[in-house]
N, C-alpha and C positions, 0 to 999 in steps of 0.2 A: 593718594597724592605721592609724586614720585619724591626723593630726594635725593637722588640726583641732580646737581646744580647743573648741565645742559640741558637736561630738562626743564626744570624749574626757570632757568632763563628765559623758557622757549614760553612757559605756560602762566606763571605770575603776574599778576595784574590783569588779567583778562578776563576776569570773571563775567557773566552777562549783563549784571548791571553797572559795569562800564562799559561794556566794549558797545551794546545795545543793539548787538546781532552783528556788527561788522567782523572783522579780524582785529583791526587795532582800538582800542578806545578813541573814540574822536577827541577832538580838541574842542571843549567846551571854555567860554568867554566869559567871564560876568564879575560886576564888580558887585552890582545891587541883585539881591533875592529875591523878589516878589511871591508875597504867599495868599492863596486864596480865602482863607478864613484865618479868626483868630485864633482854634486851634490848632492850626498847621503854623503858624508863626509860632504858638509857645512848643511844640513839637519840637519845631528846627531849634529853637534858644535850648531845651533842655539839653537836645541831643548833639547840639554844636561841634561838639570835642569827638565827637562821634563818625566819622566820615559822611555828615548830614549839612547840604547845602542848606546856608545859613548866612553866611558873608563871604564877599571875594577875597578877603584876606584869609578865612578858614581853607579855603580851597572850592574847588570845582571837583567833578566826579574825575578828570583828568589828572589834577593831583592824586587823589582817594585812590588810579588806577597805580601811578609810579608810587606812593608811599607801602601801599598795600605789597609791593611786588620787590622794594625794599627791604621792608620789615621778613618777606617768607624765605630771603637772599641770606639777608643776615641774622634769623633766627629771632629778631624781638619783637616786644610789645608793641613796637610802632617809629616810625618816622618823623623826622622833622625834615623837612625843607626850605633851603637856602639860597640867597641869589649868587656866594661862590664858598669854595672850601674854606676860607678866611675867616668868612663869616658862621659857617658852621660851628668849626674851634673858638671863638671865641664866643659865642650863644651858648654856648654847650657847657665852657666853664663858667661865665656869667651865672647861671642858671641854678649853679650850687654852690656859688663864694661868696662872702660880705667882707667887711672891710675887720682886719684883726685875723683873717683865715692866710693860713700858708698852703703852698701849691710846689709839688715835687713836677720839676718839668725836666725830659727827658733832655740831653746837651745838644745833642742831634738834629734837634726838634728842624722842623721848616722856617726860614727868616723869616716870616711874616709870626710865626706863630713867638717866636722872641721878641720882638717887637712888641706885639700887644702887652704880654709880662711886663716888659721895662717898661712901659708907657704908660697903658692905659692899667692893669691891675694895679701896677705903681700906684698912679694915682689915686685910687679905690682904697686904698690901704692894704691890699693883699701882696703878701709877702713872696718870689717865687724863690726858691732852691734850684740851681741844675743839675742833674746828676749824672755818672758816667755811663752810658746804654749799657756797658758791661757789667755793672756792679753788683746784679743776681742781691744772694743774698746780704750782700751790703748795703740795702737801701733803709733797711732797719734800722742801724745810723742817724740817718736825716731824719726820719721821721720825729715829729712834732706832735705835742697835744692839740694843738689846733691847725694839723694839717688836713685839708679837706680833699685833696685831688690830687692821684697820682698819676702825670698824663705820661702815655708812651707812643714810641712812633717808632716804626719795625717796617722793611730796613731804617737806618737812620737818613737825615736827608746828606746827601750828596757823596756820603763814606759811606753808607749802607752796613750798618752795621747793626746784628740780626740781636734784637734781645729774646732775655728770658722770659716772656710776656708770662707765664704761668705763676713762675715761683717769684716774679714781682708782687701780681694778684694776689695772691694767696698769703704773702705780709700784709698786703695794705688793708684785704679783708681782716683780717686779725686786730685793725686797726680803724675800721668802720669807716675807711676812706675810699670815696670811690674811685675806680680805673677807669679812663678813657684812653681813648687808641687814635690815634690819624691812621688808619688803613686804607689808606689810599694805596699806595703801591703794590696791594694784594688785591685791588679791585672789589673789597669784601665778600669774595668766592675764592680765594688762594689760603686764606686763613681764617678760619673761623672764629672771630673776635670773642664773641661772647662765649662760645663754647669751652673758650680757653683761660678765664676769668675776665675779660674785660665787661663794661656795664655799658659803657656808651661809645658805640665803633661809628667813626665819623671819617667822612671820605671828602673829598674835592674831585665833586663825580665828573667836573669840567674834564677830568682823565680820559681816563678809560671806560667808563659808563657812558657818557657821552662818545666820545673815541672818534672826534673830527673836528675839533680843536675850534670849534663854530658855538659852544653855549658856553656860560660861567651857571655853575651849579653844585651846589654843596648839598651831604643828610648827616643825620645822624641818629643815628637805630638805638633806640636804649632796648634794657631789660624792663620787666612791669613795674618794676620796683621806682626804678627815676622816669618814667614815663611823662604821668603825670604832669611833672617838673619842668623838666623839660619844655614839652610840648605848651604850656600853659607862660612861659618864660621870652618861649621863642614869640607866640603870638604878642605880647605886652610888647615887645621890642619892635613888632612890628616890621618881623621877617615873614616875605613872602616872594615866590616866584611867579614867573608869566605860565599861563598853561601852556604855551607853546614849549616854554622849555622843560616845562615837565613829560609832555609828547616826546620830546627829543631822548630824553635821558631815557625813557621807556622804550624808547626805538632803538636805542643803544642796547638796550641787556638783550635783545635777542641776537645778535651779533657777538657778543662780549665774548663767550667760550673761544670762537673759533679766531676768534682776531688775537686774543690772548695768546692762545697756541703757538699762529705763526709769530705773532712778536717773539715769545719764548725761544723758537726754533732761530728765528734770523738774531738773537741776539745772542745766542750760545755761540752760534757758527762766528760771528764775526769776535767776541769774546775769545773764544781758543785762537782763533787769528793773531789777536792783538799779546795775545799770554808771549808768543814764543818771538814778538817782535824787537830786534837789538835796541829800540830808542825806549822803549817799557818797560818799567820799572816792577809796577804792579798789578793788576788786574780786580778790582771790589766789584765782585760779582756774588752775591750770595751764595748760587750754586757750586762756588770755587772755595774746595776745601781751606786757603788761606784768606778765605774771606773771615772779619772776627765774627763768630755768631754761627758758624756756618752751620755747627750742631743742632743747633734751634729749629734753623732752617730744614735741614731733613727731616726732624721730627717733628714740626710744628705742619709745617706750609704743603701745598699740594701741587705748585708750581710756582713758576715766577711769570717775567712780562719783558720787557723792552728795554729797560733803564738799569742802568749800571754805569761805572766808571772806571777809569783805569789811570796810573800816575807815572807820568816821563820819568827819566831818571834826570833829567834836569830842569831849571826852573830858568828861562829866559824869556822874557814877556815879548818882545820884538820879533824871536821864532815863532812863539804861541801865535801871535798876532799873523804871521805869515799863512802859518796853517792854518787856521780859523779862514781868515779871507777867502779864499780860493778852492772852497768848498763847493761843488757841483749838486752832489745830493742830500750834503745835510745844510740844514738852514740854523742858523744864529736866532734863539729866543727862549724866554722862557715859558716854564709848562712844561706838558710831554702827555703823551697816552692817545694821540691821534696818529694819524694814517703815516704821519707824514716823520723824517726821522732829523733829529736835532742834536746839537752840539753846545756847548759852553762849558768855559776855562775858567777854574778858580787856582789862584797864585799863591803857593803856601802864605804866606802872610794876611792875604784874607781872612784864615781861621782866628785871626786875634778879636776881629768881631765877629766871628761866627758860632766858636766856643767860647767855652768858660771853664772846663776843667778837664776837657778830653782833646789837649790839643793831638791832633794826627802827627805819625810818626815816618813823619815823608820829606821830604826835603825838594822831590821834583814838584812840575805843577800838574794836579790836578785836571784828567778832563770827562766830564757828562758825557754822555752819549742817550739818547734816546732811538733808540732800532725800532725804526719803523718797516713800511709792508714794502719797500721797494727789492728788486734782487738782490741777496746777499753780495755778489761776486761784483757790483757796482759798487755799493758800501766800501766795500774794502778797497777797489780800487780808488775810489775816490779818498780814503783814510791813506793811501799809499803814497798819492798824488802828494796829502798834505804833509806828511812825514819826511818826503820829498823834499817839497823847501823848507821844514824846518829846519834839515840839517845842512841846506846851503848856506841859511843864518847862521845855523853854530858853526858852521867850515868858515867863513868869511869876517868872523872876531878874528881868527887865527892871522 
C-alpha cells in the first residue's frame, strides 16, 4: 500500500467489497436490513460496530466505503460520520464530557463552534476556558484537574493563525486530556492530525472533500484508543448521513490533490498581488512569513488551499459595502472549499464577539477571500474593480 496521499486519494475506499466490481462503490439505500436466518441476524447484531450491514443508521457498504477511505487519509481507528461539520465538533466533544468537566477551546475557534460552548456545554455544566492559539507552552496554566478536552483549530478561523499543535499535545498528554483538531482547512492530507499528537481530527468535509459547495457533511477520525467512544456516542445521538452524500464525499477525495494544488497556486498568485497593494494593510496567509504561526506552518503542514485574508488599512463599512457589491467573480456567502471563489468582510469591532482574549491587532477591516479555480488574472481584476470604488468612497468623505 502506497502512502502517498495522491495516491491513497486515488485508491481508499475501493476495496472490492465495496466497490462490487465497478470503479466507484455504488450507492446502496436502506433503512431496514433483512436477514435470512437467525444466525445471520445475530451475526450482523454482534458484528454491528463492525462495517457489517445491520441498520440504516449503522451505515450502508457506501458509508463502510467513504469512512474506510477516511480513516486510511487520516491515519486512524475509524470514522465517524455527520450530516455537517457542526455537528461533527460538537459529537465529538459530547462524547467525552459530563457535566463538572472543563474544556480548553482554542479563541479562534469557528462561530459556530463558540456558540455551542456558551450554550449548549453551558448548559450541560461543562465549563469552557479560551485560550490564545499562540500560547505554545502556556497552556499549562489553564489547565484544570477536571479538564477533559483540549480542542485546536490550525489555521485559526478568519485570522489564520498557525499553532503549536505538537507541544500543545504533548502538555495535555501529560495531563490525560485529550486533543481534538477541526482540520478542516488542511483537508486532513495538508497536516497530519494524529501524527502530530491530536486523537480525534475532525473536518467539515462540506469543504474541500466535498469541493462543490453542493453536500453539508462532517467526520471525525479518532485514534483506537477513543474509537470506541466515539463512534458508539455518535450513533446514541443519532447521527447519520444519506448514502448519496457519503458517494459524494468519496467522489470528492479522488479529485482533492489536484484541486488543492490549483487552489494553493491561484491563491498565492493573487495573495502576493494584494501584499504589495497601497489600500493593504496586511496580508494572513500562513505561507507569509508575518503570518503568526508561520513557523508551524513550514514545519508542520505540506501545503495549504484557497482561503486566506488580508486587512485594509482602514475600516469604513460604507466603502466595504461598496466593494463587496459589485463583485463579478467572487460571490458573497458563507463556507468555502468549492470551485467556486468567495468573499466576506468582518469590521474590527466584530472581534468583541468573536474573541475572548486574542483580540487582533488591526485597526482596518478585515476581508476573507476564498480563491477558487477561475483565472487568477480575472480575480484580480475584479479585486481591482472593487478597491476601485472603495476609494471613491473614501475620496468622497473628503
Amino acid at each position: 500500500m502506497s502512502h502517498n496521499k495522491k495516491t491513497q486519494l486515488i485508491a481508499a475506499g475501493r476495496d472490492k467489497k465495496w466497490t462490487q466490481g465497478s470503479v466507484n462503490p455504488p450507492v446502496q439505500r436502506a433503512s431496514t436490513i433483512v436477514f435470512d436466518t437467525v444466525a445471520d441476524k445475530h451475526h450482523a447484531t454482534v458484528n454491528r460496530a463492525n462495517k457489517t450491514l445491520f441498520y440504516g443508521r449503522r451505515g450502508t457498504t457506501t458509508h463502510f466505503a467513504f469512512q474506510e477511505a477516511m480513516s486510511e487519509l487520516e491515519d486512524g481507528a475509524g470514522c465517524a460520520l455527520y450530516p455537517c461539520g457542526a455537528a461533527a465538533i460538537s459529537n465529538a466533544i459530547l462524547a467525552f464530557v459530563q457535566s463538572g468537566d472543563h474544556l480548553l477551546m482554542v479563541d479562534t475557534c469557528y462561530e459556530p463552534t463558540r456558540d455551542f460552548c456558551n450554550t449548549i456545554l453551558k448548559k450541560f455544566g461543562v465549563e469552557t476556558t479560551y485560550y490564545d492559539p499562540m500560547i505554545g507552552e502556556g497552556i499549562s496554566a489553564l489547565i484544570q484537574p477536571n479538564t477533559k478536552i483540549l480542542f485546536t483549530e490550525s489555521p485559526g478561523s478568519i485570522t489564520m493563525e498557525i499553532q503549536d499543535i505538537p507541544t500543545l499535545a504533548r502538555i495535555a498528554h501529560q495531563h490525560n486530556i485529550i486533543v481534538m483538531m477541526d482540520n478542516t482547512w488542511a483537508a486532513g492530507i495538508q497536516f497530519a492530525a494524529l501524527q502530530h499528537g491530536v486523537d480525534i481530527s475532525i473536518q467539515a468535509a462540506t469543504k474541500y472533500i466535498v469541493g462543490h459547495s453542493d453536500v453539508m457533511l462532517g467526520t471525525a477520525v479518532a485514534k483506537a484508543e477513543y474509537w470506541d467512544q466515539l463512534r458508539e456516542n455518535s450513533y446514541l445521538m443519532g447521527q447519520c448521513i444519506s448514502p448519496d452524500d457519503a458517494y459524494l464525499g468519496l467522489r470528492g477525495l479522488r479529485t482533492l490533490a489536484v484541486r488543492l494544488q490549483q487552489h494553493q497556486q491561484n491563491a498565492l498568485a493573487v495573495a502576493n498581488w494584494l501584499a504589495t497593494h497601497p489600500l493593504v494593510d496586511e496580508v494572513r496567509h500562513p505561507a507569509f512569513a508575518s503570518c503568526p504561526g508561520h513557523e508551524f506552518f513550514q514545519r508542520d503542514f505540506t501545503g495549504g488551499n484557497g482561503l486566506f485574508s488580508f486587512v485594509l488599512k482602514t475600516s469604513y463599512p460604507r466603502a466595504t459595502t461598496a466593494l463587496l457589491d459589485g463583485m463579478q467573480h467572487f460571490s458573497m456567502g458563507y463556507s468555502w472549499g468549492g470551485f467556486e471563489s468567495l468573499i466576506l468582510a468582518n469590521e474590527p469591532k466584530s472581534f468583541t464577539q468573536l474573541r475572548s482574549v486574542s483580540r487582533p491587532n488591526f485597526d482596518g477591516t478585515l476581508i476573507r477571500l476564498h480563491i477558487g479555480l477561475e483565472a487568477v488574472e480575472d480575480l484580480i481584476a475584479d479585486l481591482e474593480q472593487g478597491f476601485a470604488r472603495y476609494q471613491t468612497v473614501l475620496d468622497s468623505r473628503c
